[in-house]
N, C-alpha and C positions, 0 to 999 in steps of 0.2 A: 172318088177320093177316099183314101182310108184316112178315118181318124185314131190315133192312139191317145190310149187313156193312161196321165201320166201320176200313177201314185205317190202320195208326197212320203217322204222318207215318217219312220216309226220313230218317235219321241225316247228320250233315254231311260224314263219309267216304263216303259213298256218294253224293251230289250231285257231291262234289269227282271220284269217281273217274267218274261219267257226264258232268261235263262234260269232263274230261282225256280224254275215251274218242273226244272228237269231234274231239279236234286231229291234225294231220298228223303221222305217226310220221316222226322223222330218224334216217337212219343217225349210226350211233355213231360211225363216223368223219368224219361232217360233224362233228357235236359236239366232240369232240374238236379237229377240226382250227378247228375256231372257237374253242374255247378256247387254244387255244396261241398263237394268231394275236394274241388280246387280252392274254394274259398278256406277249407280246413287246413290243406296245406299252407297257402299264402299266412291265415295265421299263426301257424307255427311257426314258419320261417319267421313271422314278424314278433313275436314272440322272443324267441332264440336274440333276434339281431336287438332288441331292444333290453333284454337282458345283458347281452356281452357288454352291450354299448352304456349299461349304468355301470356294469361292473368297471369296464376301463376309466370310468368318469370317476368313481369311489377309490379306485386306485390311484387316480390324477391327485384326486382333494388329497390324500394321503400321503402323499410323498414329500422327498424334503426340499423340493424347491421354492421358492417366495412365490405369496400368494401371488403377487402383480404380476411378477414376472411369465409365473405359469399360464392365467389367467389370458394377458396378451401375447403369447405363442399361441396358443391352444385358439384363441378368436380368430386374430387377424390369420395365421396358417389355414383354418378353416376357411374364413371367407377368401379366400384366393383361391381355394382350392373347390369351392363349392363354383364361383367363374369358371375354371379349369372345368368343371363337369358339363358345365352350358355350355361352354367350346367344343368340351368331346361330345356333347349329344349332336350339334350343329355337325359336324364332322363324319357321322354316324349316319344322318339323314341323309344328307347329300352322298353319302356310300350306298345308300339302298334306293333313293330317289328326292326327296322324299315319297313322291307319289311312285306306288309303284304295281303295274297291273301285268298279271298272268298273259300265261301267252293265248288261252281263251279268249278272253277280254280284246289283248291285241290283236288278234288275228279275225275274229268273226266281229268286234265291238266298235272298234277304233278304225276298222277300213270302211266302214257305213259311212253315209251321210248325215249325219245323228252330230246333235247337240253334245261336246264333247265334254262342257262346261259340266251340263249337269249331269255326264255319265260321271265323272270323276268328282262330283259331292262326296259318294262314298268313300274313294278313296282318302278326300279330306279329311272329311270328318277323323277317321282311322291313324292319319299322321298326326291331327290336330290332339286327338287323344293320348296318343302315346308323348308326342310334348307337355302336355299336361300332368300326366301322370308321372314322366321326371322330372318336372321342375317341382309339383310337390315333394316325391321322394325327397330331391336335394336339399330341400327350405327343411324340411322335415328333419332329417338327419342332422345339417349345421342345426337347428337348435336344440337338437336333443345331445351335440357335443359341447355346444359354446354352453347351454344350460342358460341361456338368456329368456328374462321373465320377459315376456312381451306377447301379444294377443295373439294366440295362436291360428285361428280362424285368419284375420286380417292377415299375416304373417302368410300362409298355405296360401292364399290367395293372388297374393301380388307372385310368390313362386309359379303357381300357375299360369298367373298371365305371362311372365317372361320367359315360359316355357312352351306357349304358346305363339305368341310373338315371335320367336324363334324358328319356329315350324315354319309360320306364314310367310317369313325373311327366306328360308331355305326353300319353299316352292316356288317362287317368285324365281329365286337366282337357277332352278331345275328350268323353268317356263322361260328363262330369259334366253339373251344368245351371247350373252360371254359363255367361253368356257369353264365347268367348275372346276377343273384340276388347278386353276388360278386362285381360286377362291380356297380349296383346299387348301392350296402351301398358305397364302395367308392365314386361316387358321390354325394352320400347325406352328408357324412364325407365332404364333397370340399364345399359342399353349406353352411353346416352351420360354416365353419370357415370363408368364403367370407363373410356371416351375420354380423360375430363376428366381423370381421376387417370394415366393413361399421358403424358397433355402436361406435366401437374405434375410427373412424375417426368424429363423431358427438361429442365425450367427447371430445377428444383431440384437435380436431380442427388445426390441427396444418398450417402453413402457406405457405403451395405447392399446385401449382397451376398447370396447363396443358399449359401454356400460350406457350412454348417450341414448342407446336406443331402446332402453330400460325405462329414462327417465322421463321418454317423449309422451306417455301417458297413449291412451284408447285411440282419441280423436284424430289425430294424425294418424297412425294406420288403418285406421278406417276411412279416411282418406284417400290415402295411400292406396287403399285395395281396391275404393272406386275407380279412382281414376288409373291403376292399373285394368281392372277388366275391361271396363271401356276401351281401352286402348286396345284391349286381346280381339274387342268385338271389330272393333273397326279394323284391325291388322286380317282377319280370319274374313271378313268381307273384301279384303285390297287380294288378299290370295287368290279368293273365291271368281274374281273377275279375270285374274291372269288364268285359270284352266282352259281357256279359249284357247292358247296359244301352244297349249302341249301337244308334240306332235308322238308318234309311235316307237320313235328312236329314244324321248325324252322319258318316256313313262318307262323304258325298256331296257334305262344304263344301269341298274341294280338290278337286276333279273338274276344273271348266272351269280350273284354274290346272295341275292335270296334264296336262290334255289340250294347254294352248296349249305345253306345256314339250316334250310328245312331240312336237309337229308341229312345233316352233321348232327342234329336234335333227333331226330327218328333213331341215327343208327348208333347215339353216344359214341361217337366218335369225328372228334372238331379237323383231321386230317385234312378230308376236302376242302375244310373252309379257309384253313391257312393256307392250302394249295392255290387257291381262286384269291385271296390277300395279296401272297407272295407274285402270282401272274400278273396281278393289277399293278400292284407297286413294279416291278418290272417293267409295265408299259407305263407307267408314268416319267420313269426315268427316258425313256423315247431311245434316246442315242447316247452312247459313250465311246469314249475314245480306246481305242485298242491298245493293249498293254503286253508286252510282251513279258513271260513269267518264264525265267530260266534258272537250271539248276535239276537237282532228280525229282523221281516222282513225289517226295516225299518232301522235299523244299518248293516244291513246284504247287502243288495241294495248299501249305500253308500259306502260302501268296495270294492263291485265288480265294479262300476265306478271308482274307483280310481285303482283300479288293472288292469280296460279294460287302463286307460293314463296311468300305471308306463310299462305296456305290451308293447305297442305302443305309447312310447312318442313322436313323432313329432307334435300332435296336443300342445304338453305343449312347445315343443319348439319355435313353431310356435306362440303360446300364450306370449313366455317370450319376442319374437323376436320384437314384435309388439308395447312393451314398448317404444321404441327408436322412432317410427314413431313422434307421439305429439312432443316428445326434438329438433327431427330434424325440424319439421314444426317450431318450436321456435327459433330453431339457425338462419335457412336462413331467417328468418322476414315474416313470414307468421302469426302475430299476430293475422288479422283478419279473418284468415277461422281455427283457431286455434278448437276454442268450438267445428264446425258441424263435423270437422275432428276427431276430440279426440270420440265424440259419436260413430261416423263411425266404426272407428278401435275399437272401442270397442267394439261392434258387432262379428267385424270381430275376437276378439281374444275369447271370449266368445265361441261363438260357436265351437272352435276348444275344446272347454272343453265338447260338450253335445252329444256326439258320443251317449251314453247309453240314452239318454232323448230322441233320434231320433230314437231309436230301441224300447224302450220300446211302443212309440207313435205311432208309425204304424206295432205293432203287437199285434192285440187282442189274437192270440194263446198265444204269449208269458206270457202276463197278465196274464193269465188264469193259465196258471202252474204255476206261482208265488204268484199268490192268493192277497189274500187282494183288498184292493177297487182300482182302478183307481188313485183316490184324492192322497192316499196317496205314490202309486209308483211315479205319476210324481212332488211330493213335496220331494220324497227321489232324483231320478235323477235329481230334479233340484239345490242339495245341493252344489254338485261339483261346476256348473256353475256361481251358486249366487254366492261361495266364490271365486272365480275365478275372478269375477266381481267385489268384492268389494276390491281385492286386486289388481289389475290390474289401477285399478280407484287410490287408494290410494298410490301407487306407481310412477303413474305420476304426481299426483299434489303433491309429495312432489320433484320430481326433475324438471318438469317444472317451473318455475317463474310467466310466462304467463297465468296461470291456475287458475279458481277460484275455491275453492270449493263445490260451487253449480255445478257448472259446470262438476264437477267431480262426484257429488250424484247425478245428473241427468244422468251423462252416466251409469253409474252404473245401475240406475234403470232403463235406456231404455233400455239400450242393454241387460239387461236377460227379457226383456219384449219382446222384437221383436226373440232373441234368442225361448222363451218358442212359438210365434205366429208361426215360419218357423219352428219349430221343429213337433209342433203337429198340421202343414195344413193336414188337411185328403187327401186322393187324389182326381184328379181333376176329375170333371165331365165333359163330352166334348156334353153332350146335351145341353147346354144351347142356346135360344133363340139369334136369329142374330138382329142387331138394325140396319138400313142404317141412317147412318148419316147425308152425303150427302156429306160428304166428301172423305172418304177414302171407301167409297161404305161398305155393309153390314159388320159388325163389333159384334165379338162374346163380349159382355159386362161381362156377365157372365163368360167366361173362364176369363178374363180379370182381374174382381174382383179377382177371386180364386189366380192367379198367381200372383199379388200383397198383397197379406194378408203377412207382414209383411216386402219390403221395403217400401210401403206406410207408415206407423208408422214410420221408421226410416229417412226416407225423413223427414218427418212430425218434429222428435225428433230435427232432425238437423238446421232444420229451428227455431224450439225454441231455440235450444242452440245461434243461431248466434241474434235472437232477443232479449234476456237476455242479450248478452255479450255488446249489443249497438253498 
């Protein structure tokens, strides 16, 4: 009789620590010195945004509109809009997993008979941190705009926890068996009625303030921030039990949108990532009805741009939504950065019209089986955007006051000009020659150029606009 001896499967800390076993050891003072290197940047950038962010607050207190009035734009706007960011993070996670494991992991990790729960701690922990550290950002930011006196510590806290909680909600719903594409469209439904009530609150203006939560004193947000983290402990334990139920498909539906986000960071160039965006939205849309597009090449083109927005309207929503930005700069007394801001967003809404001017431009196959010249395809895809632009423009300087009409034919005419420059940058070339400076030590000039071809012009745009406006 042969006996076999049946070894029991290797514990998930003991995978983790044979495949950790295989990586390059770095000295501690590499580490080190890369961490400080990044902490120096972070705060400068924190620096920079905390400065813009007094200066626009100093500009607010300064201007001529009532204090009430300002006061309750400027809060209640904020707090919708600070939800609006807890929607987009939730929206965000569920795009990438939340959890979400290499194909390493997947392939040698996840086909084991291994405790799956406690292989993916780490991954937890990882999502649970980055909810955390936006819901601070966000708590953070609303009070450094509202400028509301209240415990800051307690405050950053309970952001934390809802930002956490969040996380734990969204692993839950990755580890469940609905589908998320449901769960998606419902929060894109939630964002854009929070849009809608943010613009409501810019018209109406009406005269409710936060100040309440000034007056609630210490003990209640201390409170408050208990029985939030409690909350975050027990949500991040209800998570911690659903890892059981993650299977290799679950952990692996943000893979190709992680991957195109790593290599779009590596290579300063975000092209892939919107390629992997636009393919996904695509396959969300599943099936559409066939539409027959008649007329010439050039009436033919501008149909199917309007069919690729009526298909997938969030770029037009996004476009409408942007209207409201200039009004609001107008309410809270932002007179003077009114023009470079009105261009800015112009750009920014513009573009969400040139999806098809971005596909036709960086694909010569495409060209080619559609025939005709060059000239005249991206004079058809740029139909959409130009009228987009011209209506876009003409619609805030009829409800802005602040606005001049030059002002408004100049955004107009930048923004599908800077639109048409980032649309059809060819791709980047990474030979370019290095220049040492003598400052920041060898310096690629050349990539440099290429990756500003068009917010240079729009920097550029905006600077005129504010030197026009006097």
């Amino acid at each position: 009789m042969t006996v076999l001896q049946v070894q029991a499967p290797p514990r998930a800390a003991e995978l983790r620590h044979r495949r950790r076993a295989r990586r390059p050891r770095r000295p501690l003072g590499f580490l080190l010195s890369m961490l400080l290197e990044r902490l120096i940047y972070l705060g400068i950038l924190g620096g920079l945004v905390v400065e813009v962010t007094e200066a626009g607050v100093a500009r607010i207190d300064g201007g001529g509109v009532p204090d009430l009035v300002r006061a309750s734009v400027v809060q209640l706007t904020a707090a919708v809009l600070a939800v609006v960011c807890l929607v987009l993070l939730a929206k965000g996670l569920l795009a990438f997993g939340p959890l979400y494991a290499g194909s390493a992991a997947r392939t040698w990790l996840l086909s084991t008979p291994v405790d799956r729960g406690a292989l993916l701690r780490g991954h937890l922990a990882a999502a649970l941190a980055v909810g955390a550290v936006t819901g601070a950002l966000v708590g953070f930011v609303f009070l450094a705009v509202t400028r509301l006196s209240v415990p800051v510590v307690a405050w950053v806290a309970c952001w934390v926890a809802a930002g956490v909680v969040l996380t734990c909600v969204c692993v839950r719903v990755q580890a469940g068996d609905r589908p998320v594409a449901g769960v998606q469209r419902r929060l894109s439904v939630a964002a854009y009625a929070l849009v809608a009530v943010a613009v409501a609150v810019l018209v109406l203006r009406p005269g409710l303030t936060l100040t309440g939560l000034e007056s609630a004193g210490s003990p209640p947000f201390t409170v408050a921030a208990v029985v939030a983290l409690a909350a975050a402990v027990a949500a991040a334990e209800w998570a911690r039990r659903g890892l059981g139920a993650m299977t290799r498909g679950k952990v692996s539906s943000g893979a190709e949108l992680a991957t195109a986000t790593h290599v779009s960071v590596l290579s300063l160039d975000v092209t892939m990532f919107w390629s992997i965006v636009l393919e996904r939205r695509a396959r969300s849309v599943a099936r559409v009805r066939p539409a027959a597009i008649s007329g010439n090449l050039f009436t033919a083109s501008v149909k199917s741009d309007l069919a690729r927005i009526r298909r997938m309207p969030t770029g037009f929503f996004i476009w409408a939504a942007l209207i409201s930005v200039p009004y609001g700069a107008y309410v809270v007394g932002l007179e003077a950065f009114l023009p470079a801001l009105h261009t800015v967003t112009a750009f920014a809404a513009v573009d969400r019209l040139a999806a098809g001017l971005r596909v036709i431009s960086r694909s010569p196959s495409i060209r080619r089986a559609m025939g005709g010249s060059d000239l005249m395809l991206t004079l058809a895809f740029l139909a959409v955007p130009a009228a987009g632009a011209v209506v876009w423009s003409a619609v805030t300087w009829a409800l802005v006051p602040g606005l001049s009409l030059l002002t408004a034919a100049v955004s107009a005419v930048g923004a599908l000009a800077v639109t048409y420059r980032v649309a059809t940058r060819p791709p980047l070339d990474y030979a370019s020659p290095l220049v040492d400076v003598g400052l920041f030590g060898p310096t690629p000039l050349g990539l440099i150029l290429q990756l500003v071809r068009g917010p240079a012009l729009l920097a550029g745009l905006a600077l005129l606009q504010t030197v026009i406006a006097g």
